[in-house]
C-alpha positions in Angstrom: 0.0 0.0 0.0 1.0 3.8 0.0 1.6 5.7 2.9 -1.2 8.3 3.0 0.5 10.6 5.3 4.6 10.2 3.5 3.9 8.7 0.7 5.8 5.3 -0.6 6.2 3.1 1.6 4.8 -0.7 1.0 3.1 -2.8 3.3 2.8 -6.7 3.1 -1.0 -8.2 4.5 0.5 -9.0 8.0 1.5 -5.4 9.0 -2.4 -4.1 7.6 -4.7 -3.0 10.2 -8.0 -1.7 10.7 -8.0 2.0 10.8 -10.3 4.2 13.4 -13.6 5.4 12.7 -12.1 9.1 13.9 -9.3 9.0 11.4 -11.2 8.3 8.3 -12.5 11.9 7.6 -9.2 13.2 8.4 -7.4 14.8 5.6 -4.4 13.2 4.0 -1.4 14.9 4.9 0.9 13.6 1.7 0.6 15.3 -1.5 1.2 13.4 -4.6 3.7 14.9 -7.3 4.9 13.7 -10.9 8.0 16.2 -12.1 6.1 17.9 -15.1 9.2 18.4 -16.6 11.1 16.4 -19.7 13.6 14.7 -17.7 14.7 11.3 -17.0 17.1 9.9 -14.2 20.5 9.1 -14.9 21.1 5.7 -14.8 22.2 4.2 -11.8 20.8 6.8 -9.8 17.8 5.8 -7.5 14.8 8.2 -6.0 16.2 8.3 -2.4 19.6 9.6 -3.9 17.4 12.5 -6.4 15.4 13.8 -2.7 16.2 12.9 0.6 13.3 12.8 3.2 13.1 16.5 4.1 14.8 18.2 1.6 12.8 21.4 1.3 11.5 21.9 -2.5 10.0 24.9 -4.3 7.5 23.9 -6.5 4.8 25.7 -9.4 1.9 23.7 -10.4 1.7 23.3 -14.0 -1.0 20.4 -14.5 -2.6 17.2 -13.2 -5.8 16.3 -11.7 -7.3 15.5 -8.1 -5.3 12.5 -8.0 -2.1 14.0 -8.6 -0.2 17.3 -9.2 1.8 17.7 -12.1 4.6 20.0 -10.7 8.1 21.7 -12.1 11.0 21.9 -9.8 12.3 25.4 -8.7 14.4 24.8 -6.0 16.0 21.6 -4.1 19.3 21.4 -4.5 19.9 17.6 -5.3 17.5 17.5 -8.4 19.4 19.8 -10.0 22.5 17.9 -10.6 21.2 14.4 -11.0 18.0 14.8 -13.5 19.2 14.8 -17.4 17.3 16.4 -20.1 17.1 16.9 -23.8 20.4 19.5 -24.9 18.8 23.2 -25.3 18.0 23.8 -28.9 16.7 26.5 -31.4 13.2 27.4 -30.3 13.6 25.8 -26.9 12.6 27.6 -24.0 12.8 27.4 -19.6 9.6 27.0 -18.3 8.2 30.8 -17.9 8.0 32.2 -14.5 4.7 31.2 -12.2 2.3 33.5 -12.6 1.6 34.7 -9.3 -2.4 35.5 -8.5 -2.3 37.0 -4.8 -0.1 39.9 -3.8 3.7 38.7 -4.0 6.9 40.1 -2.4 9.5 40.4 -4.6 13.0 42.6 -5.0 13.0 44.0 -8.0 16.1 42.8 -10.0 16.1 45.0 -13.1 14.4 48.0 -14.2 13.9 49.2 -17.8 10.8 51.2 -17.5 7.5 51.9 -15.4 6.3 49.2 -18.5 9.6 46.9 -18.3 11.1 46.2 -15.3 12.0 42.2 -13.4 11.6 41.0 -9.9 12.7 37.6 -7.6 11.2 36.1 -4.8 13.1 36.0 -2.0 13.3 32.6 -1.2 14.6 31.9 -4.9 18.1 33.3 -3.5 19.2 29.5 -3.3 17.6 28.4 -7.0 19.8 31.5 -8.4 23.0 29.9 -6.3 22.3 26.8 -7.1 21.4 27.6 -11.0 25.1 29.8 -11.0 27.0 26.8 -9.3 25.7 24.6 -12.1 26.7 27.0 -14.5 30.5 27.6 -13.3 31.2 24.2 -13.1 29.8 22.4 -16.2 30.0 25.1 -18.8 32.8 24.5 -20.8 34.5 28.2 -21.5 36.6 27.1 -24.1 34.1 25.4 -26.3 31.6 28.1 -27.5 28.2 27.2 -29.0 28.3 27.0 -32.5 25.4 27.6 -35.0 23.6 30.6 -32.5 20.3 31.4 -33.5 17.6 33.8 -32.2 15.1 32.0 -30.0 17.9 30.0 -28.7 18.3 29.1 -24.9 21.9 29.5 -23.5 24.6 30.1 -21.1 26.3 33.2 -21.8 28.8 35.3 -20.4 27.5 38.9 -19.3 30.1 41.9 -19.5 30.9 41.1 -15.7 32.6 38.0 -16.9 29.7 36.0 -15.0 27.9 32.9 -16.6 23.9 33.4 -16.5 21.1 31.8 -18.3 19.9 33.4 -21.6 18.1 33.6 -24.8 19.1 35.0 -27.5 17.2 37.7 -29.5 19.2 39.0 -32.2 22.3 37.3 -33.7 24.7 40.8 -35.3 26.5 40.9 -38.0 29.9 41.9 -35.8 30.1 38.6 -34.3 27.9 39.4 -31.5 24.6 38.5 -30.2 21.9 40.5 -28.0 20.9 38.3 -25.1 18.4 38.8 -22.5 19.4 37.4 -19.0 16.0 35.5 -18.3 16.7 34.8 -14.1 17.3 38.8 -13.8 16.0 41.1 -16.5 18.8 42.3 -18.2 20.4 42.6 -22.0 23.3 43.2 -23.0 25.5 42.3 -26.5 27.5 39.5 -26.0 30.1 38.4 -28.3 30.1 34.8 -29.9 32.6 33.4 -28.6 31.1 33.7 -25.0 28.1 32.0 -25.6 27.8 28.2 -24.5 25.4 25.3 -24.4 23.1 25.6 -21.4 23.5 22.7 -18.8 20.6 20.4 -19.6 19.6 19.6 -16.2 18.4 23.5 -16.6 16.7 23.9 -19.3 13.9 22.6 -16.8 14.2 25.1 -14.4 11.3 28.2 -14.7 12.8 31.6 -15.0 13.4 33.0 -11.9 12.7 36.9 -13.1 8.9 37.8 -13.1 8.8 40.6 -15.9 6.6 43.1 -14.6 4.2 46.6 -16.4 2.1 49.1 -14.0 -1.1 49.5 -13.8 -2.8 52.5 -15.1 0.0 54.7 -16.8 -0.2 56.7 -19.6 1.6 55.2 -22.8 4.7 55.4 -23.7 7.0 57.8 -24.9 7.9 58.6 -21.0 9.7 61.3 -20.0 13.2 61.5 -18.7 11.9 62.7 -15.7 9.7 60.0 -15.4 11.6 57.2 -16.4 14.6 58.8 -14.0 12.3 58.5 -11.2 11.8 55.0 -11.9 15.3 54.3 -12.0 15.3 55.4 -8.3 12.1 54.1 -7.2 12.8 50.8 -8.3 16.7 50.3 -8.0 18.2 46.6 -7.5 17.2 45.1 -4.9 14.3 46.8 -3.3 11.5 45.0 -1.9 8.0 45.8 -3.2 5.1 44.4 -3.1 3.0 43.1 -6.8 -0.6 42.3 -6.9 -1.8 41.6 -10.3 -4.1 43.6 -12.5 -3.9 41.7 -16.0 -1.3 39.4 -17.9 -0.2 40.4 -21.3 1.2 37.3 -22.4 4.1 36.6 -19.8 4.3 40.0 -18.4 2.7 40.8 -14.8 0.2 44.2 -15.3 0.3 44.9 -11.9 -0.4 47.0 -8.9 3.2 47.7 -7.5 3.6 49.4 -3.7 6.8 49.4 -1.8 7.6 48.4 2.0 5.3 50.8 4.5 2.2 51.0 1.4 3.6 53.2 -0.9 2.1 53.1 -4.5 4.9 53.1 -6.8 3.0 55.6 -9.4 3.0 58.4 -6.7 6.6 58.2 -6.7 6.8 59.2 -10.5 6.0 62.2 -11.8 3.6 62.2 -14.6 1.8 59.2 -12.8 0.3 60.5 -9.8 4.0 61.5 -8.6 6.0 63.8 -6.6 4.9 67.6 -6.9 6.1 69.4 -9.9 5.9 72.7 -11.4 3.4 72.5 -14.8 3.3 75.5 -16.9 -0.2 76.3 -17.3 -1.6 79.0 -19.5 -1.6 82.6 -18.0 -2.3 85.8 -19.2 0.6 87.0 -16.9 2.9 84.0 -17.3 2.8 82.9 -13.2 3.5 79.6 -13.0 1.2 77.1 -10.7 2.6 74.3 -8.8 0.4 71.7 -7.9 0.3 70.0 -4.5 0.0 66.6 -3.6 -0.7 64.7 -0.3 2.1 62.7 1.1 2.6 59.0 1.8 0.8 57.9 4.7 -1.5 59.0 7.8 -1.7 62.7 8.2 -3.9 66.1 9.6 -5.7 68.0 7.1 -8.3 70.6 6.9 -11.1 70.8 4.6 -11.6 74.3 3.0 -14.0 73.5 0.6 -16.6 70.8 0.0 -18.7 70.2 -3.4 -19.7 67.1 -3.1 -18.6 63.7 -1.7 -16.0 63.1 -4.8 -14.3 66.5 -4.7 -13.1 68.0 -1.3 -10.4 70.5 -1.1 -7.9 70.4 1.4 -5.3 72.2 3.0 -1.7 71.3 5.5 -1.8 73.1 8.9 1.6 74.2 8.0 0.3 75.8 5.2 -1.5 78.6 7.5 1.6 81.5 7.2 1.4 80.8 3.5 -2.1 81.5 2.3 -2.0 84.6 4.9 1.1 85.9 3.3 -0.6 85.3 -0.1 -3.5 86.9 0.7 -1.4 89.9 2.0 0.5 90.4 -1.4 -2.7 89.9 -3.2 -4.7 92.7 -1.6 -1.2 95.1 -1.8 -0.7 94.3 -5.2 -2.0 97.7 -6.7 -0.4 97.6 -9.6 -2.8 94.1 -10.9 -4.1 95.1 -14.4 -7.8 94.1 -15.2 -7.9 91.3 -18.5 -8.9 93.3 -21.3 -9.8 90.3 -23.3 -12.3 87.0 -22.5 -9.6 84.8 -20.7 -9.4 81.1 -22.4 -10.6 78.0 -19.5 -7.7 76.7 -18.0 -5.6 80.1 -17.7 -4.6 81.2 -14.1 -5.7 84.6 -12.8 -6.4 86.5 -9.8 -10.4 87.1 -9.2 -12.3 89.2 -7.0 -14.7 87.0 -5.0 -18.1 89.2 -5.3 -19.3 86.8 -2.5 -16.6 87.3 0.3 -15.3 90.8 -1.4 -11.7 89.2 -1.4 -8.7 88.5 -3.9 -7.7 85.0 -4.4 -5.3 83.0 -7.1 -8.0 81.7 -9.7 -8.5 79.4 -12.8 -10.5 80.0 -15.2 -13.4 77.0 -15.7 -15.0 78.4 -18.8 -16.6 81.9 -20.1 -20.0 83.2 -20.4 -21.7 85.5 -22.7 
């Protein structure tokens, strides 16, 4: 028989016995697995040697049924160095990243743009040891990969003289190929001659970078302002926070905050972001900055109320400011009237009729 609770262990008739009435509703407690992958043992090699009891796996579901769950391996060390599979060919391919569907901590590991950027899990830090010690030792430097093609999956040599996983996108005329570095984000141009066979023991192994877009931007071109910010926001190694929105084929569309809540959009400008000063039309040529609310808990005061979705606000600290405004403004004698219909949207200063006062002003629209 199978062991319910560990799973493989066979019983003859005499050591059977009946099993309590209060244990038959319980739940099993082992999980069946078959490796999903297209691997075979190497010969000679049995189970116990591939996983030792209690050696601590990471696994993604990638099929199956009730009975049992087709899985692929992400981490445990010893399966990585005693499963074989078929040699990494043109139009071969790791097995993509799994697609997360709750909210997932990640580093981020390589940023490109608020639409392009990579991130790890955490607890993949011994998968990417693990796939790197593979790659120093069996990849042969002195025997390069002949016969590169785009598409292909491979071990290449980045410009730090490191080995990493890759596939290739563009073979160049110069002798050089453009490779993407699937377990962290990056591309670089890579000459030929540092290109290799990838191991095939992982060719099994799911990428280990989730490629990730946010949520609700504008489109593309970005600003350098913009895609500066992101730079910062979203440097190596800092720990946010992804909860997807969408998948556009492999890429995450996602909600991205950082440690303490912070939504990644308010940190660029152009998105939500930072305050900046925007030029807005003005008969004068003043220039308006707008304000935005920090990050986090904090004591406002309402000055205005229209309606439940659009209530104006004001900081405490802001107190000495709109009284020293206010002060310049009803000084000012040298403010010209507008001798001509001003368009909606340019800034002004406007006599309030209703509280006999001057204030800064935008125009909304015109009337006849």
């Amino acid at each position: 028989g199978i062991n319910a609770e560990y799973g493989g262990v066979v019983a003859t008739v005499a050591q059977l016995y009946d099993i309590p009435a209060t244990l038959c509703g319980e739940r099993v407690c082992g999980i069946p697995c078959t490796l999903g992958d297209k691997v075979e043992v190497k010969e000679g090699v049995s189970m116990e040697a591939l996983c030792n009891p209690d050696t601590q796996l990471s696994v993604a579901i990638c099929g199956g049924d009730a009975g049992k769950n087709v899985v692929s391996v992400i981490s445990g060390a010893t399966l990585f160095s005693t499963l074989t599979a078929t040699t990494a060919s043109s139009g071969d391919t790791c097995p993509m990243y799994p697609k997360p569907t709750t909210p997932t901590s990640l580093l981020v590991s390589f940023t490109v743009s608020p639409t392009e950027f990579y991130g790890q899990r955490a607890e993949d830090e011994a998968a990417l040891g693990l796939v790197a010690e593979i790659l120093e030792k069996e990849v042969m430097r002195e025997q390069p990969l002949g016969g590169v093609t785009a598409g292909t999956v491979v071990a290449a040599a980045a410009s730090d003289e490191v080995i990493y996983r890759g596939t290739v996108i563009t073979v160049n005329e110069g002798e050089t190929a453009m490779i993407k570095f699937v377990d962290y984000g990056f591309i670089e141009e890579v000459p030929l001659t540092s290109i290799y066979t990838l191991p095939s023991s992982l060719t099994t192994v799911p990428v280990l970078a989730l490629p990730i877009c946010l949520s609700d931007i504008p489109e593309e071109p970005f600003s350098e302002k913009a895609l500066t910010a992101t730079a910062e926001v979203l440097a190596e190694n800092t720990a946010i926070t992804v909860t997807p929105v969408t998948w556009k084929g492999e890429v995450c569309v996602a909600m991205v905050t950082l440690e303490g809540g912070a939504d990644v959009r308010r940190k660029i400008p152009g998105f939500g972001g930072p305050e900046e000063e925007v030029e807005k039309p003005s008969v004068s040529g003043v220039r308006v900055v707008s304000s935005r609310l920090d990050e986090g808990a904090q004591s406002l005061y309402v000055s205005v109320a229209v309606n439940p979705t659009e209530i104006y606000v004001q900081k405490e600290e802001w107190t000495q400011d709109l009284e020293e405004i206010s002060t310049q403004l009803e000084s000012d004698a040298t403010a010209t009237p507008l001798t001509s219909s001003p368009a909606p949207g340019t800034f002004c200063i406007a006599l309030s009729a209703e509280f006999e006062a001057k204030y800064r002003a935008q125009v909304i629209s015109t009337n006849p």
